[in-house]
N, C-alpha and C positions, 0 to 999 in steps of 0.2 A: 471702782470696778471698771475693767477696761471694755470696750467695747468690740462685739466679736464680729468682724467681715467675713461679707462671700461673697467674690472667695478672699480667702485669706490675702493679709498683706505681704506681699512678695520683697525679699530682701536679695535676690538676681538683679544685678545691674543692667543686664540683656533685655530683661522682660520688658515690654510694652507697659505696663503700668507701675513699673519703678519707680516713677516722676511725681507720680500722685501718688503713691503711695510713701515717699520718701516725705512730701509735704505733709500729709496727714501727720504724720509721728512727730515731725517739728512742730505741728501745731499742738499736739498732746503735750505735749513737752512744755509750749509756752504756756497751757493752761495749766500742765500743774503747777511751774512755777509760779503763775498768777496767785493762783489760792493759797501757795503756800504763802507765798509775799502779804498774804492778804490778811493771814491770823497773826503776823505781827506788824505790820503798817497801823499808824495812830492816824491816817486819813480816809477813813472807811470810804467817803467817795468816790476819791480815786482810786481805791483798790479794787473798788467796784465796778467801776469804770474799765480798768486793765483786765477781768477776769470779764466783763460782757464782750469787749474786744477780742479775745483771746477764741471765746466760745465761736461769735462769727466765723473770725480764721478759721475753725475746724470745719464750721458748719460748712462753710465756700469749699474747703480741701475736699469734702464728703461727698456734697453734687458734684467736683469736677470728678472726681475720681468714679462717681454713678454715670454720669456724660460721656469720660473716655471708656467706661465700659461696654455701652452703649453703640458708641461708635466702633468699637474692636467688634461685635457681635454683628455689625450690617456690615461690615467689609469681608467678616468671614463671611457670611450667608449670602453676597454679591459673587464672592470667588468661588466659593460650591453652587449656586444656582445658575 
């Protein structure tokens, strides 16, 4: 089950958060193929391993991508104030 952003992830190259949101989907990507890898790997701790690595990636893509949000919303709210 994929996980649902807001806002959604933009696939405009122009956008401001294309960067991180381009990185998020790479790291989707490297976790599913972690877990696939992982139901036929015969080294369960390294497949373990690859799939708790994999999670962090996303988790870091996820705060950057809440951080550059963050920051888009104080530089709007600095140019209207």
């Amino acid at each position: 089950m994929a996980k649902i952003y807001d806002p959604p992830l933009t696939v405009d190259g122009h956008s401001p958060l294309y960067r991180v949101d381009k990185a998020i989907k790479l790291a989707q990507q490297r976790l599913d193929a972690a877990i696939d890898s992982k139901r036929h790997h015969t080294n369960q701790n390294l497949a373990n391993e690859v799939v708790r690595e994999a999670r962090d990636g996303l988790r870091k893509s996820e705060k950057l991508r809440a951080l550059r949000i963050m920051e888009l919303a104080a530089a709007a709210n600095a140019t209207a104030g």
